[in-house]
C-alpha positions in Angstrom: 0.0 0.0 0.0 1.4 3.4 -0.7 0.4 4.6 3.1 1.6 2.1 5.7 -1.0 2.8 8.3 -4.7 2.8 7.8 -6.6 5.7 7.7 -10.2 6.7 8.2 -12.8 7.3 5.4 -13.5 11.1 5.7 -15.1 14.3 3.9 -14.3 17.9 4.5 -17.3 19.6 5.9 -16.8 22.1 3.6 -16.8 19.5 0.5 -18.8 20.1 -2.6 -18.2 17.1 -3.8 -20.4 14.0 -4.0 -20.5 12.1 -1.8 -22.0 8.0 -1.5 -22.0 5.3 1.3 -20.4 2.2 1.6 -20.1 -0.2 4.4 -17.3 1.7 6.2 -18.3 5.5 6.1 -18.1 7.7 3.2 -16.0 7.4 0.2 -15.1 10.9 -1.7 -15.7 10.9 -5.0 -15.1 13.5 -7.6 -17.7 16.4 -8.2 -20.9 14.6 -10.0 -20.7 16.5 -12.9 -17.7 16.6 -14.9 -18.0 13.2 -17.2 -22.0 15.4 -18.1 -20.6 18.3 -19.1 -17.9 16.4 -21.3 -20.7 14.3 -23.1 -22.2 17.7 -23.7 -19.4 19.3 -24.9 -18.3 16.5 -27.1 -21.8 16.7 -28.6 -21.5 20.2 -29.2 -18.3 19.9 -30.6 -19.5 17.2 -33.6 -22.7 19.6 -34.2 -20.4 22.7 -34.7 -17.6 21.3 -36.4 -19.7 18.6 -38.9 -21.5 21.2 -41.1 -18.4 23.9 -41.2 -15.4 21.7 -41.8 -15.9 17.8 -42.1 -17.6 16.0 -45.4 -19.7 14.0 -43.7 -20.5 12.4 -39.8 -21.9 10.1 -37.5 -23.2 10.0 -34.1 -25.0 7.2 -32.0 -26.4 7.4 -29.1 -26.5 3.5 -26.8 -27.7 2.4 -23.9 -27.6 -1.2 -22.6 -26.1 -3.4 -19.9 -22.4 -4.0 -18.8 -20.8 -6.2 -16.2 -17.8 -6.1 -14.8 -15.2 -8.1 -12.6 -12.4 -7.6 -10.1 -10.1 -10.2 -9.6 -11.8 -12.6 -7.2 -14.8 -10.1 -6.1 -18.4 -10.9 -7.8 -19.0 -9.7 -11.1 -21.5 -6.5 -10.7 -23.9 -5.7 -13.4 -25.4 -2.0 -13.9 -27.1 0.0 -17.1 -24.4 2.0 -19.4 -24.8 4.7 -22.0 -22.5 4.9 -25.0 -21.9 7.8 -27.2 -19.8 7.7 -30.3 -18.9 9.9 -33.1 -16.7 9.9 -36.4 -15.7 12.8 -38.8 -14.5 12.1 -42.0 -12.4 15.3 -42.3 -10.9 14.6 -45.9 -12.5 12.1 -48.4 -10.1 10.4 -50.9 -9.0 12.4 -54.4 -11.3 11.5 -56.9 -8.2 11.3 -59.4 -5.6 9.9 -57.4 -7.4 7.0 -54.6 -6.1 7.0 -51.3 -7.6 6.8 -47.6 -10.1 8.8 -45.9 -8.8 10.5 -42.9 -11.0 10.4 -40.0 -11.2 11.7 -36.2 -14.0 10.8 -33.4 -14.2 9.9 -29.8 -16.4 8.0 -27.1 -18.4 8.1 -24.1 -18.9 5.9 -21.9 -21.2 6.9 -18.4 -22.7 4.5 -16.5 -25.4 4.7 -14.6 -23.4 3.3 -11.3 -20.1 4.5 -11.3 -19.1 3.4 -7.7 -18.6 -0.1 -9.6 -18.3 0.4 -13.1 -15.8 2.7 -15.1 -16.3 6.0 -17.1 -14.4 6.4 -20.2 -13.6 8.8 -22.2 -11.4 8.4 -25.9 -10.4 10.6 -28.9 -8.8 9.0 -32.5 -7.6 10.0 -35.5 -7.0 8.3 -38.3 -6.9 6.7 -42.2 -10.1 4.4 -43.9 -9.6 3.0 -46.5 -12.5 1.9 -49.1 -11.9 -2.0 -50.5 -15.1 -2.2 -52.5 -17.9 -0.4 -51.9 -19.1 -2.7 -49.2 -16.0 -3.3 -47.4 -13.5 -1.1 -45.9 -10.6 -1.4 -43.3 -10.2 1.8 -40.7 -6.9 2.1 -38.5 -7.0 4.4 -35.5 -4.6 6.1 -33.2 -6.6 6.3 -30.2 -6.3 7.9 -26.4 -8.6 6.2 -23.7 -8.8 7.5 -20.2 -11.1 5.3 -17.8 -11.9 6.3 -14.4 -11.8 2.7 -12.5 -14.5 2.7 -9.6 -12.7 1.6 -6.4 -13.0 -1.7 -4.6 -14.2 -1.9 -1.1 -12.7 -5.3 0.9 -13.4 -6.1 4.0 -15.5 -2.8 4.9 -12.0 -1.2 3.6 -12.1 1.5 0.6 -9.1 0.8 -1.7 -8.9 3.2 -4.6 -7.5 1.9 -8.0 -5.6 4.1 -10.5 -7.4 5.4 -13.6 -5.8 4.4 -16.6 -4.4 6.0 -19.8 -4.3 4.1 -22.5 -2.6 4.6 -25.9 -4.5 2.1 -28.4 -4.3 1.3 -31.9 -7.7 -0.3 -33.2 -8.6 -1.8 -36.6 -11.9 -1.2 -37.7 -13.6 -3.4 -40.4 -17.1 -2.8 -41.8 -19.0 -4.6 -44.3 -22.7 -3.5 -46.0 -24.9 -5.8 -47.5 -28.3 -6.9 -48.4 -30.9 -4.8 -50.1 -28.9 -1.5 -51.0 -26.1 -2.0 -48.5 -28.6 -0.8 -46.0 -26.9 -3.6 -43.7 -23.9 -3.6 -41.8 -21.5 -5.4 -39.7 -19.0 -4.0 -38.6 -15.8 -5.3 -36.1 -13.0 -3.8 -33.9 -10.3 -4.9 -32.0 -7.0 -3.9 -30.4 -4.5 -5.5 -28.0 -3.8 -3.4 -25.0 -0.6 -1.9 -24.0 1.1 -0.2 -21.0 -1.2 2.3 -19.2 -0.2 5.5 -18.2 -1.3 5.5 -14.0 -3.0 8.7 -12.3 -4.6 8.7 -9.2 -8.0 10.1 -8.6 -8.5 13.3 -7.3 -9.5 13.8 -3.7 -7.9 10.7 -2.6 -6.0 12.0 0.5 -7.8 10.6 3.1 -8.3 7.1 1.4 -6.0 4.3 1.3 -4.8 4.3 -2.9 -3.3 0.8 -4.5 -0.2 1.0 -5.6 0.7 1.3 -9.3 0.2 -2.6 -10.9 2.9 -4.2 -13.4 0.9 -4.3 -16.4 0.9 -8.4 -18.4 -1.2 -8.3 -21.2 -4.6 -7.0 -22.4 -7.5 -6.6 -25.1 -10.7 -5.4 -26.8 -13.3 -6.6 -29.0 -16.2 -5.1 -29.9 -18.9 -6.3 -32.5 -21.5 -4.3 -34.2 -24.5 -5.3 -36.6 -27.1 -3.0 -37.9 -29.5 -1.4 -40.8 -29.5 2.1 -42.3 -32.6 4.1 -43.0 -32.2 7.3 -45.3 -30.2 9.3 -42.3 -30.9 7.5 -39.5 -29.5 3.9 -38.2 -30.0 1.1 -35.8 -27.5 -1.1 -34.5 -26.8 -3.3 -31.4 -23.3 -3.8 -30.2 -21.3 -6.3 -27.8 -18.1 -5.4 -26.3 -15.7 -7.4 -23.8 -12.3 -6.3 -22.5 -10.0 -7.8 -20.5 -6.9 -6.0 -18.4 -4.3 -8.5 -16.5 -1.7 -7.4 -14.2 1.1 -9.3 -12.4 -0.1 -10.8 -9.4 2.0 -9.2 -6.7 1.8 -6.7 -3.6 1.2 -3.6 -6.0 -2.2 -5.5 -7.4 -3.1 -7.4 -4.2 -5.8 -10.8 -4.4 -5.5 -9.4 -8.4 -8.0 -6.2 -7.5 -6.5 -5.0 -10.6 -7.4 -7.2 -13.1 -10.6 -6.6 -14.7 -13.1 -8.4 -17.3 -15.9 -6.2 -18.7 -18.9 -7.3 -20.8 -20.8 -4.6 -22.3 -24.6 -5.3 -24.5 -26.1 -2.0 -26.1 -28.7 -1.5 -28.4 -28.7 2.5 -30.5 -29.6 4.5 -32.6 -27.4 7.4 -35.0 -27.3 9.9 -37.6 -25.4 10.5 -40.5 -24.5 14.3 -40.8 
């Protein structure tokens, strides 16, 4: 542990922060509302930028289920909402081929984040189109998630949030009547986070930082256009490992997440 002596679970009286109980007092948690006024912003951001500088957008908006375990503790299962958007900020020369180059991000807010994570990414990067049905997108990607913190034996222990550098491939394939159907894949293998502790985390005891072993992500997507709108439903699962040793005690660190959504989106 990076303190040596226990210390009691506390809030200043003159806190405005949020505050929720757990068997052993209170556990601080950072203000309520930051992760609400980033999906707003990031909202904002794809309205304003889409019709003034980009060729042509999507959003979705998802909402679903996701479970998620720590180490030996009981999987926990809570609703989720997932917002994702994607610029294409320069289509291919009509003369001369190429990729398109693309940018985007994603949130993800649960609806119980005392045990599930927030996340929050941003990419860039190049698509390029196969055939008309098929093409193959590669992103460079940042992903910051918040990891909610573990309470053992009516003791608070507060995990690092990550910072993830990731480089995902993307493929998508339309078919059926029109290409109004899709499917679409994604995957990356997971490599050595960047560690920062939470914020008001002084009078809790904080895990130290974990050797990182290996890691990935999968997602899945299947869905139907119509006109400007779309449907889709998506399945996602991760899975973070981490050298069992004192810095990631009884493997608190390592984590399997399951995520189910069903959405809908727009194309800008």
């Amino acid at each position: 542990m990076r303190d040596s002596e226990k210390q009691p679970l506390a809030v200043r009286s003159d806190s405005r922060e949020c505050t929720l109980p757990t068997r052993e007092g209170t556990y601080l948690m950072k203000r309520c509302q930051p992760h609400l006024v980033r999906t707003g912003i990031f909202l904002l951001f794809l309205l304003a930028t889409v019709p003034a500088y980009c060729q042509r957008g999507t959003i979705d908006i998802n909402a679903g289920e996701t479970s998620d375990k720590f180490g030996a503790l009981a999987p926990v299962t809570g609703g989720d909402l997932d917002i994702n958007g994607e610029l294409t900020v320069k289509k291919p020369s009509a003369k001369n081929g190429g990729p398109s180059i693309v940018a985007g991000g994603e949130v993800r807010v649960p609806t119980d984040d005392t045990n599930h994570a927030k996340e929050f990414a941003v990419f860039g990067g190049l698509s390029f189109q196969v055939r008309s049905s098929f093409s193959i997108a590669v992103h460079a990607q940042v992903r910051k998630i918040d990891l909610p913190a573990a309470t053992v034996e009516n003791q608070v222990l507060v995990r690092d949030n990550l910072e993830l550098f990731q480089l995902p491939i993307v493929l998508k394939y339309k078919f059926g009547a029109a290409q109004h159907a899709f499917i679409e894949a994604q995957g990356e293998p997971e490599f050595t986070p960047r560690y920062r502790a939470p914020a008001s985390t002084s009078t809790l005891l904080v895990l130290p930082h974990p050797n990182f072993d290996h890691g990935y992500t999968v997602r899945g997507s299947v869905g139907y256009t119509f006109g400007k709108w779309y449907a889709q439903g998506t399945y996602q699962t991760r899975y973070f490992k981490f050298a069992e040793n004192p810095n990631n005690p009884t493997n608190l660190y390592n984590w399997k997440s399951n995520m189910i959504t069903g959405g809908v989106g727009l194309v800008f």
